[in-house]
PyMOL CGO cylinders between C-alpha atoms (Angstrom):
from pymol import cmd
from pymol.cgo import CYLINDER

trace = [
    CYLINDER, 85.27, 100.57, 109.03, 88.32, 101.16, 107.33, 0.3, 1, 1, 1, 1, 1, 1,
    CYLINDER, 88.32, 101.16, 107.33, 90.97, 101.50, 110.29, 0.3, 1, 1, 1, 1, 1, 1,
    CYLINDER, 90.97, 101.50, 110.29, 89.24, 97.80, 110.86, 0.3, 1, 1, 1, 1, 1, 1,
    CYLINDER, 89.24, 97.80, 110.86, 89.78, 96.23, 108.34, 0.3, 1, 1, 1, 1, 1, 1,
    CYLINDER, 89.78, 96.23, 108.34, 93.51, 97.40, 107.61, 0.3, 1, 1, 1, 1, 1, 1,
    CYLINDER, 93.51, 97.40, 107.61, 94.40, 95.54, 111.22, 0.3, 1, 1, 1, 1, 1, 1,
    CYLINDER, 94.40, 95.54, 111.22, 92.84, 92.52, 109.79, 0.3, 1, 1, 1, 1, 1, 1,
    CYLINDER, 92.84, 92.52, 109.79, 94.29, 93.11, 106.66, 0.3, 1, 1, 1, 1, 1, 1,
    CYLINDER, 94.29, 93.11, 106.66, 92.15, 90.03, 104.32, 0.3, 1, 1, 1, 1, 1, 1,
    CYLINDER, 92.15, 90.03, 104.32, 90.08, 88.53, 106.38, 0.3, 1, 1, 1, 1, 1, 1,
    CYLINDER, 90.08, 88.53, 106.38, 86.03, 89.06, 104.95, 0.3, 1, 1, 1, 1, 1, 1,
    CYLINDER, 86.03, 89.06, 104.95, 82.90, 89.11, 106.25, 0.3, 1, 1, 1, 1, 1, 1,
    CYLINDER, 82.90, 89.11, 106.25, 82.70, 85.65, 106.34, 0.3, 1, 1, 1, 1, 1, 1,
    CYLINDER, 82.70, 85.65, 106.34, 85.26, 84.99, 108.40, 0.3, 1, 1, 1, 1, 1, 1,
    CYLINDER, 85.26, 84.99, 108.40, 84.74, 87.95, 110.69, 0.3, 1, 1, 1, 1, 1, 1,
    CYLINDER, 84.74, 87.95, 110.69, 80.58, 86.51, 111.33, 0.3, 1, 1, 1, 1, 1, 1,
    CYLINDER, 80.58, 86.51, 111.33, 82.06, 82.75, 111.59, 0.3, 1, 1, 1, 1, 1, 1,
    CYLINDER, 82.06, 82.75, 111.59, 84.68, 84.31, 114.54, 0.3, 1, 1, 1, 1, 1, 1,
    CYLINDER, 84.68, 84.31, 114.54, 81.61, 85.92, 115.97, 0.3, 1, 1, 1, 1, 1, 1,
    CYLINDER, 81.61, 85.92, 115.97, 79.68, 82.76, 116.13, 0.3, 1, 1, 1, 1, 1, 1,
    CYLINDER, 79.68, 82.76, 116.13, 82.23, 81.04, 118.05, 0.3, 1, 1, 1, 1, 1, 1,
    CYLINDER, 82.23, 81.04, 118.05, 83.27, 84.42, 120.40, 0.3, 1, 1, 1, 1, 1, 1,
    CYLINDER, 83.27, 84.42, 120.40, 79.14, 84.01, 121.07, 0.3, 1, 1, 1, 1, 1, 1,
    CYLINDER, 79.14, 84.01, 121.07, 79.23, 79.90, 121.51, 0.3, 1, 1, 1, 1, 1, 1,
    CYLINDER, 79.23, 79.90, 121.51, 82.30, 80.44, 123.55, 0.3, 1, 1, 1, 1, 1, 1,
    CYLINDER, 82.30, 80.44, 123.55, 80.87, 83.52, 126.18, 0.3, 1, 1, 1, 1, 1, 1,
    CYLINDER, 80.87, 83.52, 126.18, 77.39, 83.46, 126.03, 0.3, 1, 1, 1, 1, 1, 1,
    CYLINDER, 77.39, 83.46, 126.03, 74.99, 86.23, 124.83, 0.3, 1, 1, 1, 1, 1, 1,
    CYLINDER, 74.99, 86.23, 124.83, 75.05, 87.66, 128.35, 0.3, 1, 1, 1, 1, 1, 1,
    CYLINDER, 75.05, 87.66, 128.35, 78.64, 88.37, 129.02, 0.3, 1, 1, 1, 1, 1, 1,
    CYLINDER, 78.64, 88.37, 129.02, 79.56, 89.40, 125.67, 0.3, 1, 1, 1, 1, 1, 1,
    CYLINDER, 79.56, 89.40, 125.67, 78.35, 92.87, 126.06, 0.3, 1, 1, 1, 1, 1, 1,
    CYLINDER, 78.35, 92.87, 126.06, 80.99, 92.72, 129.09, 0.3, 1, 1, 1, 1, 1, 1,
    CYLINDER, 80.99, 92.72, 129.09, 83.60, 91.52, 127.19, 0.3, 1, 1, 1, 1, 1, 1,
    CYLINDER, 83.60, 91.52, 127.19, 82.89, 93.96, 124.21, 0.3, 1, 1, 1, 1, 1, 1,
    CYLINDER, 82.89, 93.96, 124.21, 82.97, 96.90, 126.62, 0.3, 1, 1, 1, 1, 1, 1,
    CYLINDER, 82.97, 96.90, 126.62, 86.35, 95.45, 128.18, 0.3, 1, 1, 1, 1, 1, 1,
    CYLINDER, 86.35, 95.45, 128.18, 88.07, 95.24, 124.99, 0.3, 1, 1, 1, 1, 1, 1,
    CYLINDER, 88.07, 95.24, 124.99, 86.57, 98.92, 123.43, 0.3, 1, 1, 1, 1, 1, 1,
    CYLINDER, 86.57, 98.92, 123.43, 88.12, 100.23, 126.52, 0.3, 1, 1, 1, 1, 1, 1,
    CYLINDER, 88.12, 100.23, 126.52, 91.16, 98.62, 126.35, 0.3, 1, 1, 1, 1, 1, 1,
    CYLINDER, 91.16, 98.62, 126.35, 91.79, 100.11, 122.84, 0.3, 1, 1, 1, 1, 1, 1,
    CYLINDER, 91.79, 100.11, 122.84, 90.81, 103.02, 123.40, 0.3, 1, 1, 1, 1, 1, 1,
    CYLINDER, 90.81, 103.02, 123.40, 93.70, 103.31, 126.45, 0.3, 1, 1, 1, 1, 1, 1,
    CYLINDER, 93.70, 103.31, 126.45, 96.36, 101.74, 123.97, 0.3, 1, 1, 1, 1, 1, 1,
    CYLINDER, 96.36, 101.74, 123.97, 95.49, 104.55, 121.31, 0.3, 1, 1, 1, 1, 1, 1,
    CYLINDER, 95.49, 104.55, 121.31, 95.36, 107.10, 123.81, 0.3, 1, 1, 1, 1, 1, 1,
    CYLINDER, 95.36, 107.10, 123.81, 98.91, 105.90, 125.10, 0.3, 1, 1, 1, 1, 1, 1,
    CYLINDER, 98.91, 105.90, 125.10, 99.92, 105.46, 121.46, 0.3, 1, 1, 1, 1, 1, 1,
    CYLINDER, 99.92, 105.46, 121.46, 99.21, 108.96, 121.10, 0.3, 1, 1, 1, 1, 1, 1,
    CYLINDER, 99.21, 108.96, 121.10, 101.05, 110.23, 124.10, 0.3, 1, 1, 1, 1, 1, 1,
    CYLINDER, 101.05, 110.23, 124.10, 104.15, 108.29, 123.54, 0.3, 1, 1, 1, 1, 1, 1,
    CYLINDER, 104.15, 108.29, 123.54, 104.21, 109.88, 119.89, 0.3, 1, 1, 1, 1, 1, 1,
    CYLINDER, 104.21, 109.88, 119.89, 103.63, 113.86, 121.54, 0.3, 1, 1, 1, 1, 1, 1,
    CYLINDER, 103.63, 113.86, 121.54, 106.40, 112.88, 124.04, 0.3, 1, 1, 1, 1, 1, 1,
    CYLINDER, 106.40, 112.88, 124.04, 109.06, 111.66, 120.94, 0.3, 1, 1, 1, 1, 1, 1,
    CYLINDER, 109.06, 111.66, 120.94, 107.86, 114.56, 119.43, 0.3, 1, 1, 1, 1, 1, 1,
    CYLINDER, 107.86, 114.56, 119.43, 108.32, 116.86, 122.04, 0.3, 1, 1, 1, 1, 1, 1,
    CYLINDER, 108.32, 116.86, 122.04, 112.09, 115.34, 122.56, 0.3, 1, 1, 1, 1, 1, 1,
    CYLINDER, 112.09, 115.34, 122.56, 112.80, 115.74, 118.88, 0.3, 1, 1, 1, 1, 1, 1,
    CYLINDER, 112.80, 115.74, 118.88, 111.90, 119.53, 119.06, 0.3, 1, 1, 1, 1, 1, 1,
    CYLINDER, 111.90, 119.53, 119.06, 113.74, 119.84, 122.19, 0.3, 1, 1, 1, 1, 1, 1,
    CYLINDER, 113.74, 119.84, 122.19, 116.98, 117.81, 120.63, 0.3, 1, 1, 1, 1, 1, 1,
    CYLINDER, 116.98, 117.81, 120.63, 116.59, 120.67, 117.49, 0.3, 1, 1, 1, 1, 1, 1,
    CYLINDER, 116.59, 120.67, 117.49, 116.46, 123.23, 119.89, 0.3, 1, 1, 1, 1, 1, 1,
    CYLINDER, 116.46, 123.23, 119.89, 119.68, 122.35, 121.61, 0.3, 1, 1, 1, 1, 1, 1,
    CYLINDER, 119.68, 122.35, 121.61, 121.47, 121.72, 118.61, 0.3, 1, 1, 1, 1, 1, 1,
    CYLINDER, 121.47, 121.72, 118.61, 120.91, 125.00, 117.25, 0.3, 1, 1, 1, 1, 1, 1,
    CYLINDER, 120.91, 125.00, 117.25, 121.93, 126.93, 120.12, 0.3, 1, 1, 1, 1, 1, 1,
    CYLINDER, 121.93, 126.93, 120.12, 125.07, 124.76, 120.39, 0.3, 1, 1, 1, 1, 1, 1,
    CYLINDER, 125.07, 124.76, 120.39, 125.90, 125.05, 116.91, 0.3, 1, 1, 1, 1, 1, 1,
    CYLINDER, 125.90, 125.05, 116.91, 128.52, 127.39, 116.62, 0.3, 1, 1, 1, 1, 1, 1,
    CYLINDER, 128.52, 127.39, 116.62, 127.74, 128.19, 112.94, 0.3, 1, 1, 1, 1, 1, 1,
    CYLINDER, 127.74, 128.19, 112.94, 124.23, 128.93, 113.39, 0.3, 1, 1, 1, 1, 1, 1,
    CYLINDER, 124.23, 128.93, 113.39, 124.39, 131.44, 116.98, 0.3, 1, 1, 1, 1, 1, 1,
    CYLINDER, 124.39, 131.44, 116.98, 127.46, 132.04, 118.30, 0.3, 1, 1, 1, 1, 1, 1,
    CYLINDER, 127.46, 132.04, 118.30, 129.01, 134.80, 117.70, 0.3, 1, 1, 1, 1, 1, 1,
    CYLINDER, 129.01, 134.80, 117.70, 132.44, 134.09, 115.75, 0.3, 1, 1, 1, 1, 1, 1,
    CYLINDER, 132.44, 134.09, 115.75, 135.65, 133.79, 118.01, 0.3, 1, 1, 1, 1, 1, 1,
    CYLINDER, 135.65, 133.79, 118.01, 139.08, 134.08, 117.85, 0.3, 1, 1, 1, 1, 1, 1,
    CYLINDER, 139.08, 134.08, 117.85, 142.19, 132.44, 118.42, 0.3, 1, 1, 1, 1, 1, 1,
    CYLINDER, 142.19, 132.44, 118.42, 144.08, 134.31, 120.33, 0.3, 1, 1, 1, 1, 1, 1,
    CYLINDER, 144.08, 134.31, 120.33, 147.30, 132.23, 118.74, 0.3, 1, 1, 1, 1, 1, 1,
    CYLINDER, 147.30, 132.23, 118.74, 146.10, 133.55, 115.24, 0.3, 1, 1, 1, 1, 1, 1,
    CYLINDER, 146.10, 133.55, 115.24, 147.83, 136.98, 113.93, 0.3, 1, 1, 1, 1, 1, 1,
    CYLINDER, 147.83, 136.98, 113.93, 145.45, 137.16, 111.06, 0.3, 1, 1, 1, 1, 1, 1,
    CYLINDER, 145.45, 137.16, 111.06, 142.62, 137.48, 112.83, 0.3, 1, 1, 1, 1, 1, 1,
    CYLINDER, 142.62, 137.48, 112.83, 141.17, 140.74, 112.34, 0.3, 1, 1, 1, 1, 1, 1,
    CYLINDER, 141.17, 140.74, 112.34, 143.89, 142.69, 110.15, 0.3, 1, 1, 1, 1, 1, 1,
    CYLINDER, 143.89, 142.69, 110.15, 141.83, 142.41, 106.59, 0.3, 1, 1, 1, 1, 1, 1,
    CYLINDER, 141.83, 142.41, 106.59, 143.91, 138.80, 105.86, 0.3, 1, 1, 1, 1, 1, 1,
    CYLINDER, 143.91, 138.80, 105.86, 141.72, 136.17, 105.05, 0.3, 1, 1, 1, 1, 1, 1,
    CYLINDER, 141.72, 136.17, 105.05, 144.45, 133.37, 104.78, 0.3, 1, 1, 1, 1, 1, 1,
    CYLINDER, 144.45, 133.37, 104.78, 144.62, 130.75, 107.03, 0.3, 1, 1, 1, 1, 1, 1,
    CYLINDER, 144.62, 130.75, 107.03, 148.46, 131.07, 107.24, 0.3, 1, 1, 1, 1, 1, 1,
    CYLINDER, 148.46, 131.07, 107.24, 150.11, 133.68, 109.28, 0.3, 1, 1, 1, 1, 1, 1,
    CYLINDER, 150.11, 133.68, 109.28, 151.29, 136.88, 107.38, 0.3, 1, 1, 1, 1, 1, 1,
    CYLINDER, 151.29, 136.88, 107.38, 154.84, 136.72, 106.52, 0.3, 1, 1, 1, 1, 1, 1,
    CYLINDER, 154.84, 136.72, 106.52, 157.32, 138.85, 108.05, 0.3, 1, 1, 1, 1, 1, 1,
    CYLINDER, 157.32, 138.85, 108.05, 159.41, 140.75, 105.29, 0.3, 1, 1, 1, 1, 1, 1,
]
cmd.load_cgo(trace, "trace")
């Protein structure tokens, strides 16, 4: 009862059997079972789609993590070099060129 009563948040008992009253005044004892099979199945197809649009975000957010680390060049690829850079390789870990002399 408690998923209930957190979508109705304060209404009580009281109010919930005076609502009732007038949902039976209003439909009639012998459609009501109709309408309360309508509306259980209607929920039930909003949670279920709730439920599949949260696997599918999901899903995208793993995929999105996926991507990123096998495009981040920090994390998988190998390191590269520039072929402009005369450092690269020779033991100098400066960012400057070495300097002739």
């Amino acid at each position: 009862m408690a998923p209930f009563l957190a979508v109705f948040g304060g209404i009580g008992w009281g109010e919930l059997l005076i609502i009732a009253f007038v949902v039976l005044m209003v439909f009639g004892p012998k459609r009501l079972p109709e309408i309360a099979e309508a509306l259980g199945s209607s929920v039930k197809k909003f949670r279920r789609a709730t439920q599949d649009a949260k696997d599918e975000v999901k899903r995208e957010i793993d995929v999105a993590r996926t991507d990123t680390v096998r495009s981040d060049p920090l994390r998988s690829d190998p390191p590269r070099t520039d072929p402009l850079r005369t450092d690269v390789g020779n033991g100098n870990s400066s960012a400057t060129p070495p300097k002739d002399g």
